[in-house]
C-alpha positions in Angstrom: -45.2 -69.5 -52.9 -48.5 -71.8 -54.5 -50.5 -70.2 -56.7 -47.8 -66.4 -57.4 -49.8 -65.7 -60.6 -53.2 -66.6 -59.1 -52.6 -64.4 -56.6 -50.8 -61.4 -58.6 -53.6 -61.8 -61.4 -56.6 -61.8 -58.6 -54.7 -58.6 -56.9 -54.6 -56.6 -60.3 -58.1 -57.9 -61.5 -59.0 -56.2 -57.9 -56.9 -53.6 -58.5 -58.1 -52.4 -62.2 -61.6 -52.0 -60.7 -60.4 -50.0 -57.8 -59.1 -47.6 -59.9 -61.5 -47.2 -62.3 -63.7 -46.2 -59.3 -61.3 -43.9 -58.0 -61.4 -42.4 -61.9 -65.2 -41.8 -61.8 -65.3 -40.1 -58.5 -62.3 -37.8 -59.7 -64.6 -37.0 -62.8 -67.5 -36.8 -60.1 -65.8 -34.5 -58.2 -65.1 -32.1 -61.1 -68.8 -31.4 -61.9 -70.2 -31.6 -58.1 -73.6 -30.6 -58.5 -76.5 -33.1 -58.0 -77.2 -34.0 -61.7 -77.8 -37.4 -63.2 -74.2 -37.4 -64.6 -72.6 -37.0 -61.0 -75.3 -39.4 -59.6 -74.3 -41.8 -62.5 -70.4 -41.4 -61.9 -70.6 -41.9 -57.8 -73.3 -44.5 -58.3 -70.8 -46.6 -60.4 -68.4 -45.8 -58.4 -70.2 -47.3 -55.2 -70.8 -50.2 -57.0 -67.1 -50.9 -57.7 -65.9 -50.2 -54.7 -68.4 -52.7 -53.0 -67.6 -55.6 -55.8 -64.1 -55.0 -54.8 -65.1 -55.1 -51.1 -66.9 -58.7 -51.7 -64.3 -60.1 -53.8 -61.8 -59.5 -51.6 -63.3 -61.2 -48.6 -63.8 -64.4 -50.9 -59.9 -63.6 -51.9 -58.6 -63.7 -48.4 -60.0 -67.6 -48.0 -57.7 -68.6 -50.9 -54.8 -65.7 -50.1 -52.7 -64.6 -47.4 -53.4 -61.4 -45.9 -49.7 -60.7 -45.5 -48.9 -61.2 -49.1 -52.8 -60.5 -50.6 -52.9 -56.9 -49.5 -49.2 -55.6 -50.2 -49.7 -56.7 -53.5 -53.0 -55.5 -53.9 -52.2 -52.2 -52.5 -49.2 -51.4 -54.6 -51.0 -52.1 -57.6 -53.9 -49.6 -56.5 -51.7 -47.0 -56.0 -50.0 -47.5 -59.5 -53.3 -47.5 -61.5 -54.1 -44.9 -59.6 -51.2 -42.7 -60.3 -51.3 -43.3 -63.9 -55.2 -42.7 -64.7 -54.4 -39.7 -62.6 -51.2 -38.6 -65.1 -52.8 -39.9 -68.4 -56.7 -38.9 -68.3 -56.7 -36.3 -65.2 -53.3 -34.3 -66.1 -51.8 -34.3 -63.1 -48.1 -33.6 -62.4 -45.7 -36.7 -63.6 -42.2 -36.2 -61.5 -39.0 -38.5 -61.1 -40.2 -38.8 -58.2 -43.6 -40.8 -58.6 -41.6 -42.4 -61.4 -39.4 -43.9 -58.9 -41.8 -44.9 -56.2 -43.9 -46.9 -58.8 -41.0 -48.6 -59.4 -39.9 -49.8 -56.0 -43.8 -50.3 -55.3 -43.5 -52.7 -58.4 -39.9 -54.2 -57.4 -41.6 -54.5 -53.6 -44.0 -56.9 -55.3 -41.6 -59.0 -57.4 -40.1 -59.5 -53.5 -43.3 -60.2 -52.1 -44.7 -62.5 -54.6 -41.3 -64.6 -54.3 
């Protein structure tokens, strides 16, 4: 495929930011009462999540869908998983372990 590591760097630039605005609305949602903090954390979190939404539309002129979003996706849900391990303590099984790992292997397959 043209372009593998444009298109696996855009997804996990894409990616990063998601997940940092998933992070701030998990800290928002700890402390849920209507104080600048809060209003800070979910306003940030808006904001990424609509920078992510823009950039992606541009992303899908350059990208195919079919490859764009799998990739994009996968990589999400890893961040995801590991801000919610490493800052958030949440449970880390064999099991999450393991789906990382085929999510990742998925987009070696992908990407090829």
């Amino acid at each position: 495929m043209k372009n593998t590591w444009a298109l696996i760097g855009a997804a996990l630039i894409l990616s990063i930011v998601l997940t940092l605005s998933h992070a701030l609305l998990r800290a928002a949602a700890a402390y849920p009462q209507l104080e600048l903090a809060w209003i800070l954390r979910v306003g940030a979190a808006l904001f990424l999540y609509g920078s992510v939404f823009l950039a992606y539309t541009v992303l899908l002129k350059y990208f195919d869908i079919s490859i764009f979003y799998p990739i994009y996706t996968a990589l999400s849900i890893v961040g995801v998983s590991l801000v919610g391990i490493a800052y958030f303590g949440e449970t880390f099984s064999l099991n999450k372990i393991l789906g990382m790992l085929l999510l990742l292997a998925g987009i070696g397959l992908i990407s090829r």
